[in-house]
DSSP file (Angstrom, degrees, kcal/mol; ACC not computed):
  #  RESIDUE AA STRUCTURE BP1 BP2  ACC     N-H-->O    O-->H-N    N-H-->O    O-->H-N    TCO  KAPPA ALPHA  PHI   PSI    X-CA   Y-CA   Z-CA
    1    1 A X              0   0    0      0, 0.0    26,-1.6     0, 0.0     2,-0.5   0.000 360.0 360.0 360.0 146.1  -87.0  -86.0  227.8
    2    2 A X  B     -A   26   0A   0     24,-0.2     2,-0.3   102,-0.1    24,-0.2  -0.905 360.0-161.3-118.2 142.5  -86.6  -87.3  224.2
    3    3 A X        -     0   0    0     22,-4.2    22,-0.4    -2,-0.5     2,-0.3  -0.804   8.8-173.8-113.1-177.1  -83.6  -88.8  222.8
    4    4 A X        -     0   0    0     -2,-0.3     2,-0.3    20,-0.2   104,-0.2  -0.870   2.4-174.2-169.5 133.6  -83.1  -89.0  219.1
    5    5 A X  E     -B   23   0B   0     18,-0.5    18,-2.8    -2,-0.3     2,-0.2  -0.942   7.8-160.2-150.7 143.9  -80.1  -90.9  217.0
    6    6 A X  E     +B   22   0B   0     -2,-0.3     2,-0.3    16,-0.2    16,-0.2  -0.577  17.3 155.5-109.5 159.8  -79.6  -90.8  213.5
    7    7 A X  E     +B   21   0B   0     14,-1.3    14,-2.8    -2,-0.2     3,-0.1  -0.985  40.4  88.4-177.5-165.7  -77.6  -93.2  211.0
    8    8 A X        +     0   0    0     -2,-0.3    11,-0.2    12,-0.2    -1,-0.1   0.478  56.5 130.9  80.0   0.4  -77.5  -94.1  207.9
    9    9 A X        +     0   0    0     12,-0.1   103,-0.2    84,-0.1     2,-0.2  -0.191  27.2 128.8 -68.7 166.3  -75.1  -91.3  206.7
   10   10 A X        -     0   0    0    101,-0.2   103,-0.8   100,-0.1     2,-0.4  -0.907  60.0 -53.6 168.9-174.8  -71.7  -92.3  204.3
   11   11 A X  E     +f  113   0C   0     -2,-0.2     2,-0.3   101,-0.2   103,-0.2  -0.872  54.3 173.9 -95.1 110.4  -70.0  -91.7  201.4
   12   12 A X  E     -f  114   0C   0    101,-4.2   103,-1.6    -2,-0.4     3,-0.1  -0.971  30.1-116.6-137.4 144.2  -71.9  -91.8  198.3
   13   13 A X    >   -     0   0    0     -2,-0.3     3,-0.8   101,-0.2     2,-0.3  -0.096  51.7 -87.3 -44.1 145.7  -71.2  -90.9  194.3
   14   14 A X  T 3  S+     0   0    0      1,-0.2    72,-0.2   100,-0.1    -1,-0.1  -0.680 123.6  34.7 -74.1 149.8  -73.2  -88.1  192.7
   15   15 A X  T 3  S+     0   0    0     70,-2.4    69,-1.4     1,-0.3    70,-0.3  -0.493 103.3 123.6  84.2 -40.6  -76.7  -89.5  191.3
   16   16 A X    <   -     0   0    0     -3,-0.8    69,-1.9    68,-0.2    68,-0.3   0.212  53.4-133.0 -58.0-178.7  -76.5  -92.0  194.5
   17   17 A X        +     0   0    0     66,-0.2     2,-0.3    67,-0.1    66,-0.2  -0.811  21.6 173.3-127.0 156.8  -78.9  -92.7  197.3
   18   18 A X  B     -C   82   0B   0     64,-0.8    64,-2.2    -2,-0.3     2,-0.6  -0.922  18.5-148.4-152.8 143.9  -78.8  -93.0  201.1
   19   19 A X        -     0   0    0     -2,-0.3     2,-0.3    62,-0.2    62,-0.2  -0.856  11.5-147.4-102.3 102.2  -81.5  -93.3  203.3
   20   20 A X        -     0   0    0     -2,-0.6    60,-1.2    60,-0.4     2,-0.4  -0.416   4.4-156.3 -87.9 151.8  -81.4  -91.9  206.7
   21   21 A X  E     -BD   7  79B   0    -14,-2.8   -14,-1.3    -2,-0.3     2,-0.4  -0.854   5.8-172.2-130.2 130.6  -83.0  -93.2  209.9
   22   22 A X  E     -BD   6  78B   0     56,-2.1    56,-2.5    -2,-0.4     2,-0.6  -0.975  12.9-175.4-124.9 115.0  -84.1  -91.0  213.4
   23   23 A X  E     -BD   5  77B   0    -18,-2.8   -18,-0.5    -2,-0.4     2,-0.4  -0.884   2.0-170.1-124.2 158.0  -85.2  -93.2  216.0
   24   24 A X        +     0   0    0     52,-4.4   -20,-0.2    -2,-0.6     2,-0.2  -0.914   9.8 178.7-139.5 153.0  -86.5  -91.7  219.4
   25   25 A X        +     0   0    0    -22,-0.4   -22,-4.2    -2,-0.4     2,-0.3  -0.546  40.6  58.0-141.4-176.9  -87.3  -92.9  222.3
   26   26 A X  B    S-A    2   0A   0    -24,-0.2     2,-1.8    -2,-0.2   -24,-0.2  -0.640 113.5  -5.4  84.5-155.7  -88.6  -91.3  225.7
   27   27 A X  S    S+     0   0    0    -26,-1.6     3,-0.4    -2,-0.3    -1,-0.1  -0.617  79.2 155.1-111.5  64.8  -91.5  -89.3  226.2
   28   28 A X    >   +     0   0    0     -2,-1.8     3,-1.0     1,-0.2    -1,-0.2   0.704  50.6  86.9 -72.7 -51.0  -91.9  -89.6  222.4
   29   29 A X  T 3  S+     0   0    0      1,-0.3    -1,-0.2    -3,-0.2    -2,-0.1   0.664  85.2  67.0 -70.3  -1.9  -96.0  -88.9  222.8
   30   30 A X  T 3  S+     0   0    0     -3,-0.4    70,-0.4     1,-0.1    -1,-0.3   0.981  70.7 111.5 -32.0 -78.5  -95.0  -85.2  222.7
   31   31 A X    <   +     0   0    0     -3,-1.0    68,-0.3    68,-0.2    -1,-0.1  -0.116  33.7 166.5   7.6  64.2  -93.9  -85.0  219.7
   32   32 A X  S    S+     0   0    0     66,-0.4     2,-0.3    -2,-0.2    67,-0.2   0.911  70.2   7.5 -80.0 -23.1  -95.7  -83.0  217.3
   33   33 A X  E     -G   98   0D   0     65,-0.6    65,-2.3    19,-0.2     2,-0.4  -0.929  59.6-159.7-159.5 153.1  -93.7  -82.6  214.5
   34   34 A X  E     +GH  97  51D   0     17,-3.8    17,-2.7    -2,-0.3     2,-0.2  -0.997  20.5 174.3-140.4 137.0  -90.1  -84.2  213.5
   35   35 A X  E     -GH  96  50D   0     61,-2.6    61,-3.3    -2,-0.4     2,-0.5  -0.882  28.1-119.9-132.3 166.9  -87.7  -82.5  210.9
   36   36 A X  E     -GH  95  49D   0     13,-2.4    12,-2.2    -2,-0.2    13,-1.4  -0.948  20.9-167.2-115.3 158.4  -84.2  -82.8  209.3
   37   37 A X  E     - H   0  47D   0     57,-2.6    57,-0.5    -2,-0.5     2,-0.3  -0.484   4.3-159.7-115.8-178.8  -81.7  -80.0  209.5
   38   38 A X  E     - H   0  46D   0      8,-0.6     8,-1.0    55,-0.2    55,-0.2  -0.934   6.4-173.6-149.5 163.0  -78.5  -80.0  207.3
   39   39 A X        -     0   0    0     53,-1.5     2,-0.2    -2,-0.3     3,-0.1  -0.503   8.2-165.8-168.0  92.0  -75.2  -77.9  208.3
   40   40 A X        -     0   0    0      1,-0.2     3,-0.4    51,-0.2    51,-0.1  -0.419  50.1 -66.0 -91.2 143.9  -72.5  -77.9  205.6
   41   41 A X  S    S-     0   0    0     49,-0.4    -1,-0.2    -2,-0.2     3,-0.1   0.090 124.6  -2.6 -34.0 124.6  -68.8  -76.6  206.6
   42   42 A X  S    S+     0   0    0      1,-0.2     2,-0.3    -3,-0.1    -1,-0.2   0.937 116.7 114.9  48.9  60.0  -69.2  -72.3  207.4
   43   43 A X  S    S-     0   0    0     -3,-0.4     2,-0.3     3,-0.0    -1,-0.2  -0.835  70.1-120.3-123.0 137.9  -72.9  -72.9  206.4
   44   44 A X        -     0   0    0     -2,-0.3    -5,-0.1    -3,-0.1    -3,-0.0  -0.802  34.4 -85.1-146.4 153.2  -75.6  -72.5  208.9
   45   45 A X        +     0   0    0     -2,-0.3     2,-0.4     1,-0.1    -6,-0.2   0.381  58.3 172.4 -39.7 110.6  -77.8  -74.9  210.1
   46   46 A X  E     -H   38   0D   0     -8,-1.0    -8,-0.6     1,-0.1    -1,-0.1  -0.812  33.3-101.4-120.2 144.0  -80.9  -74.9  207.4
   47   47 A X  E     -H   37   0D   0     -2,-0.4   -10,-0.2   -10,-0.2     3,-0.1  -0.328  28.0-178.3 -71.0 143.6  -83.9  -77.2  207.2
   48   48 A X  E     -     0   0D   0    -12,-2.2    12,-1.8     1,-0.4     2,-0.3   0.624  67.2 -19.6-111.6 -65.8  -84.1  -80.0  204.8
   49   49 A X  E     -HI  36  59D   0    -13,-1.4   -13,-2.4    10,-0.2    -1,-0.4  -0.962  53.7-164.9-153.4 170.2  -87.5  -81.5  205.3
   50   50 A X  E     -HI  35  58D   0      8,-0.9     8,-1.6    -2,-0.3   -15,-0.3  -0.923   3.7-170.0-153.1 148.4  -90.4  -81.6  208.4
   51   51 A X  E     -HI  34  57D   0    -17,-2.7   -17,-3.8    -2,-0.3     6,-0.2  -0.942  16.5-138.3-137.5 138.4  -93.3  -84.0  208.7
   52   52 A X        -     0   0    0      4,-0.7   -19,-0.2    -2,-0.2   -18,-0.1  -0.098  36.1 -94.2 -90.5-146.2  -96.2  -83.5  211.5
   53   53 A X  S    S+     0   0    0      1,-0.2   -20,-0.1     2,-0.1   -22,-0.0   0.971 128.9  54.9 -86.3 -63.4  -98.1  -85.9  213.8
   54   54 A X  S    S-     0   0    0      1,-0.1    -1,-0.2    -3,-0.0   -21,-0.0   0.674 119.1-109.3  -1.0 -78.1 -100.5  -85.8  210.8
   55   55 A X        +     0   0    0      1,-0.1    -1,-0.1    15,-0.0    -2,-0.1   0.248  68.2 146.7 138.5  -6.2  -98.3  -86.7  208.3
   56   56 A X        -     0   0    0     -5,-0.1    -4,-0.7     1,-0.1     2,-0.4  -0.134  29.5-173.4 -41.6 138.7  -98.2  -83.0  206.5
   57   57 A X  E     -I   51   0D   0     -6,-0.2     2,-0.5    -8,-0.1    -6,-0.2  -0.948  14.4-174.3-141.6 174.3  -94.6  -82.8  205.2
   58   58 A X  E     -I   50   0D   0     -8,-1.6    -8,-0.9    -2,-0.4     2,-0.4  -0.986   6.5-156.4-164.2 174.5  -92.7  -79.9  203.6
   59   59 A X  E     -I   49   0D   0     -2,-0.5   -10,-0.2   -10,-0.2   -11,-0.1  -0.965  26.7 -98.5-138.9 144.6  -89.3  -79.6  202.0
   60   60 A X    >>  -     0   0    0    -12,-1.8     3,-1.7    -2,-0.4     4,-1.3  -0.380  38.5-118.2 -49.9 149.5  -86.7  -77.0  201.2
   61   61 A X  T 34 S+     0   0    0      1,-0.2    -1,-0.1     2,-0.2   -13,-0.0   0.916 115.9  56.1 -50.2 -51.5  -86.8  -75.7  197.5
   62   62 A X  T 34 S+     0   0    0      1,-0.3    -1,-0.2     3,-0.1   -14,-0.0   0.304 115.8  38.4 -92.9 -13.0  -83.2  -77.1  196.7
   63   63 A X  T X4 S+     0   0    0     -3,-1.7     3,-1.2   -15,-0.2     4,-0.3   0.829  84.0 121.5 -93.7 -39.5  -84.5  -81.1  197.9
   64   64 A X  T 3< S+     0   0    0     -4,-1.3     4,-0.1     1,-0.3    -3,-0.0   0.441  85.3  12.5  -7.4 110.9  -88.2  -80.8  196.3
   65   65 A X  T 3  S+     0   0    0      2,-0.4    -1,-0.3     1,-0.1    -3,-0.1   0.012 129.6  51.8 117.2 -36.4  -88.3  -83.8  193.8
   66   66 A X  S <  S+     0   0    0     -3,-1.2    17,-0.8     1,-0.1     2,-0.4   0.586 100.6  64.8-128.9 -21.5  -85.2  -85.7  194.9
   67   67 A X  E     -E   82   0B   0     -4,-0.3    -2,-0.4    15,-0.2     2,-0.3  -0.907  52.8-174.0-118.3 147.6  -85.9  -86.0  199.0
   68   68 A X  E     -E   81   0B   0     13,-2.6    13,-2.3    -2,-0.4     2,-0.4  -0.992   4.4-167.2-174.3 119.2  -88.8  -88.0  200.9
   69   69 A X  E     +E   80   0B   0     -2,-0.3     2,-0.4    11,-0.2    11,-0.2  -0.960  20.2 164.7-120.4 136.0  -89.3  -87.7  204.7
   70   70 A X  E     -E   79   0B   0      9,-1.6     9,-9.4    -2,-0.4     2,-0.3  -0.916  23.3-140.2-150.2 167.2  -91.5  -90.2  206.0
   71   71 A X  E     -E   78   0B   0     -2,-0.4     2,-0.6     7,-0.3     7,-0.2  -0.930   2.3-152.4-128.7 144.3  -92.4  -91.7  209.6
   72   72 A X  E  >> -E   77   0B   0      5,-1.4     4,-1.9    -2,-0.3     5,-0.7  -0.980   8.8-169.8-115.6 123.9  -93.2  -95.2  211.1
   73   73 A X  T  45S+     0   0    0     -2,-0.6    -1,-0.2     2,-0.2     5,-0.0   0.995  84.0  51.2 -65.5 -70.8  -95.2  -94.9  213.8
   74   74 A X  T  45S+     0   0    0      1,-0.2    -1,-0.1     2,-0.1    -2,-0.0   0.775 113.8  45.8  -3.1 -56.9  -95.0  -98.3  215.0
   75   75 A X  T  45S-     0   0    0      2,-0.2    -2,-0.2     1,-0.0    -1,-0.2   0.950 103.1-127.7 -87.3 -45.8  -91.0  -98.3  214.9
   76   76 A X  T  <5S+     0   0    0     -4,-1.9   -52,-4.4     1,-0.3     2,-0.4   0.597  71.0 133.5  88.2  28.9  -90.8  -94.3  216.8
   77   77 A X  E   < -DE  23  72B   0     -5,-0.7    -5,-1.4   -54,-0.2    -1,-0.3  -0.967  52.7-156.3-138.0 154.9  -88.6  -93.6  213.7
   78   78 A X  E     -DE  22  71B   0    -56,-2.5   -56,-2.1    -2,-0.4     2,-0.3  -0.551  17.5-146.4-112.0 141.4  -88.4  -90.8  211.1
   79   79 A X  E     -DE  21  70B   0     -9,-9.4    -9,-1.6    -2,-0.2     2,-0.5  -0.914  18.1-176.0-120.9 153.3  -86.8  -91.2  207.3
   80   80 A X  E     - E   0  69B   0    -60,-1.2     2,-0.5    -2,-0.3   -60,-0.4  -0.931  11.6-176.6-116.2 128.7  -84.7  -89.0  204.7
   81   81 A X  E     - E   0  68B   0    -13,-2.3   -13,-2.6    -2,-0.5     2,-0.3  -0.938   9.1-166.7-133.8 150.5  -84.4  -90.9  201.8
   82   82 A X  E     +CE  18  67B   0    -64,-2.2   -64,-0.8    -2,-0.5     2,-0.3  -0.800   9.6 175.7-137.6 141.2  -82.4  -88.8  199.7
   83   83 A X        +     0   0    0    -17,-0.8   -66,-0.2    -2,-0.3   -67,-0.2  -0.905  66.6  27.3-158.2 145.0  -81.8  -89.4  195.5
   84   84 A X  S    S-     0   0    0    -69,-1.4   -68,-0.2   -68,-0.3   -67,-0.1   0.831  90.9-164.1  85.4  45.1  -80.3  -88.2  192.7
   85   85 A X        -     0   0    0    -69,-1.9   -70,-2.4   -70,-0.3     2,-0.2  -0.376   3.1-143.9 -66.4 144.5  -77.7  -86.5  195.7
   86   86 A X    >   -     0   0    0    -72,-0.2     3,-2.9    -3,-0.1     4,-0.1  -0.810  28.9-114.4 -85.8 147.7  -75.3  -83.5  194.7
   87   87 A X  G >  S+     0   0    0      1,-0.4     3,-1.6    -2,-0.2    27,-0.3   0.707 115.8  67.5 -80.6 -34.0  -72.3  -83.0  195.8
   88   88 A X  G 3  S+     0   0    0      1,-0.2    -1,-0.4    25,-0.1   -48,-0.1   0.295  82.6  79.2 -61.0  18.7  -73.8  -79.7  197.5
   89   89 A X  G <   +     0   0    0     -3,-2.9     2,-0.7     2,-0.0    -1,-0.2   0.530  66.8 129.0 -84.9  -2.2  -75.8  -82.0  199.8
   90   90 A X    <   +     0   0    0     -3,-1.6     2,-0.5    24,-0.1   -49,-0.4  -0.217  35.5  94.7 -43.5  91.8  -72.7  -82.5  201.8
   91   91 A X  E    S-K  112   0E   0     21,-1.8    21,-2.7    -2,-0.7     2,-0.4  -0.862  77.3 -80.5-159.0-163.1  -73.2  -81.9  205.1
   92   92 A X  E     -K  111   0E   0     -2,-0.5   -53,-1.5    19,-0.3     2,-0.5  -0.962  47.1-158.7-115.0 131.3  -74.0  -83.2  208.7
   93   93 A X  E     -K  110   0E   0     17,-1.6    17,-2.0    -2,-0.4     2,-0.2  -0.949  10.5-174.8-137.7 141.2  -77.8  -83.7  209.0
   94   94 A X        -     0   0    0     -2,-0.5   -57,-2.6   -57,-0.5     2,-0.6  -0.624  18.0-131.2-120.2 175.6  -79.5  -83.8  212.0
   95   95 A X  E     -G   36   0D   0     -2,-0.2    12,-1.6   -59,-0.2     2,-0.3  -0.923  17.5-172.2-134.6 160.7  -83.0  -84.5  213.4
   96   96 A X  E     -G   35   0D   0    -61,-3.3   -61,-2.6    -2,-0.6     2,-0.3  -0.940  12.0-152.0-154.6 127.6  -85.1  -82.4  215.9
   97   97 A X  E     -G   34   0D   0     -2,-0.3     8,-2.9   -63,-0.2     2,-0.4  -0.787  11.8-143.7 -89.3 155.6  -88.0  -83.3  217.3
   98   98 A X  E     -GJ  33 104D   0    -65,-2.3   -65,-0.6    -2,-0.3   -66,-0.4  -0.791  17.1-144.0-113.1 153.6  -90.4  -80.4  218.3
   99   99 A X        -     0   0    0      4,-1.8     3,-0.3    -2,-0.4   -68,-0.2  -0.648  25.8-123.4-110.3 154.6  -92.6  -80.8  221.7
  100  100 A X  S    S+     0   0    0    -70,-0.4   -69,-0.1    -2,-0.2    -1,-0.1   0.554 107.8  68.9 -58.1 -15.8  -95.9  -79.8  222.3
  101  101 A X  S    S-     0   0    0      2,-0.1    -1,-0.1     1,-0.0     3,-0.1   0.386 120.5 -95.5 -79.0  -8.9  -94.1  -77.9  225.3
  102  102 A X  S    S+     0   0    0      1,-0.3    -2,-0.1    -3,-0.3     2,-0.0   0.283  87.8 129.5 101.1 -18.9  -92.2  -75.4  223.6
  103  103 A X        -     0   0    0     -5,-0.0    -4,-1.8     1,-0.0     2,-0.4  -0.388  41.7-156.8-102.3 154.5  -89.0  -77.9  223.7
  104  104 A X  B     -J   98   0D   0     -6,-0.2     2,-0.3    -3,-0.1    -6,-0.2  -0.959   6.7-166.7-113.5 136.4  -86.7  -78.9  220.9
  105  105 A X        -     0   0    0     -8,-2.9     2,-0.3    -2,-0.4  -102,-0.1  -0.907   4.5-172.5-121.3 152.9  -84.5  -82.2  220.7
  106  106 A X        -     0   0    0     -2,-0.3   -10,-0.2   -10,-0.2  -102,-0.1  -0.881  17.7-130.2-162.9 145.7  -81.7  -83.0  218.4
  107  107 A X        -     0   0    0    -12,-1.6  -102,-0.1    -2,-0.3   -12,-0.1   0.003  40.2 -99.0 -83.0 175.0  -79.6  -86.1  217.7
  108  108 A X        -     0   0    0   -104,-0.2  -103,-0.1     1,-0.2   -14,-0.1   0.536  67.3-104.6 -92.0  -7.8  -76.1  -85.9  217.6
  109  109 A X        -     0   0    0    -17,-0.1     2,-0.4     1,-0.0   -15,-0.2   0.209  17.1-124.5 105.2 144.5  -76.0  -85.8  213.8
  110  110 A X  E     -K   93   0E   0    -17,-2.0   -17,-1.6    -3,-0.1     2,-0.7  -0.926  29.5-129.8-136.5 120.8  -75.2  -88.2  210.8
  111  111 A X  E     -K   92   0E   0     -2,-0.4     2,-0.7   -19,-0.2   -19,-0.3  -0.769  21.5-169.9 -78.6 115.4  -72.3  -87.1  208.0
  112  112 A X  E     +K   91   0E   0    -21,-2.7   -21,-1.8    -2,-0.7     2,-0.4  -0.880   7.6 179.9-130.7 136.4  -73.1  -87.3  204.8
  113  113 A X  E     -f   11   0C   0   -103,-0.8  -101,-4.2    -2,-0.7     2,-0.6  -0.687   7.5-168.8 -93.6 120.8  -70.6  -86.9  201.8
  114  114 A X  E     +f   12   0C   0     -2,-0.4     2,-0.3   -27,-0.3  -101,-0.2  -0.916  30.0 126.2-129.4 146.7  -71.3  -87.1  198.6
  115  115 A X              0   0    0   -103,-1.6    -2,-0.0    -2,-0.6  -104,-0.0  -0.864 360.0 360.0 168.7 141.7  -68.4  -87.2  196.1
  116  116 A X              0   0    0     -2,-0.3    -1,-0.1  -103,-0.1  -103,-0.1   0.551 360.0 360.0 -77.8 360.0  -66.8  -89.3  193.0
């Protein structure tokens, strides 16, 4: 089993920044590839950004520029750091790791609000 919890989510202005943090613990050497999802009210749940074991990353069109998902190896924890947010980034963003096994995990999910 893998666990995963996210934080770093809040209430931030548009143009502001948050960084978000996934850290996972458990039988972690699975783990090929770790993404973040987003899932904004009567939305449904769409990938934001993915990084492999490797370090290969890819991004939805609509962050491309403005969003940067990175990993510490060391720490067992995955990053969004997020800038120049819009007020369409509002949502609940989650993390899912993917298994070599066929299995998916996901944390319980981090709110973030962006609004003057």
């Amino acid at each position: 089993q893998v666990q995963l919890v996210e934080s770093g989510g809040g209430l931030v202005q548009p143009g502001g920044s948050l960084r978000l943090s996934c850290a996972a613990s458990g039988s972690i050497s699975s783990i090929y590839a770790m993404g973040w999802y987003r899932q904004a009210p009567g939305k449904q749940r769409e990938l934001v950004a993915i990084i492999t074991s490797g370090g290969s990353t890819n991004y939805a069109d609509s962050v491309k520029g403005r969003f940067t998902i990175s990993r510490d190896n060391a720490k067992n924890t995955v990053y969004l750091q997020m800038n120049s947010l819009k007020p369409e980034d509002t949502a609940v963003y989650y993390c899912k790791g993917n298994s070599a096994y066929g299995k998916e995990y996901w944390g319980q999910g981090t709110q973030v609000t962006v609004s003057s």
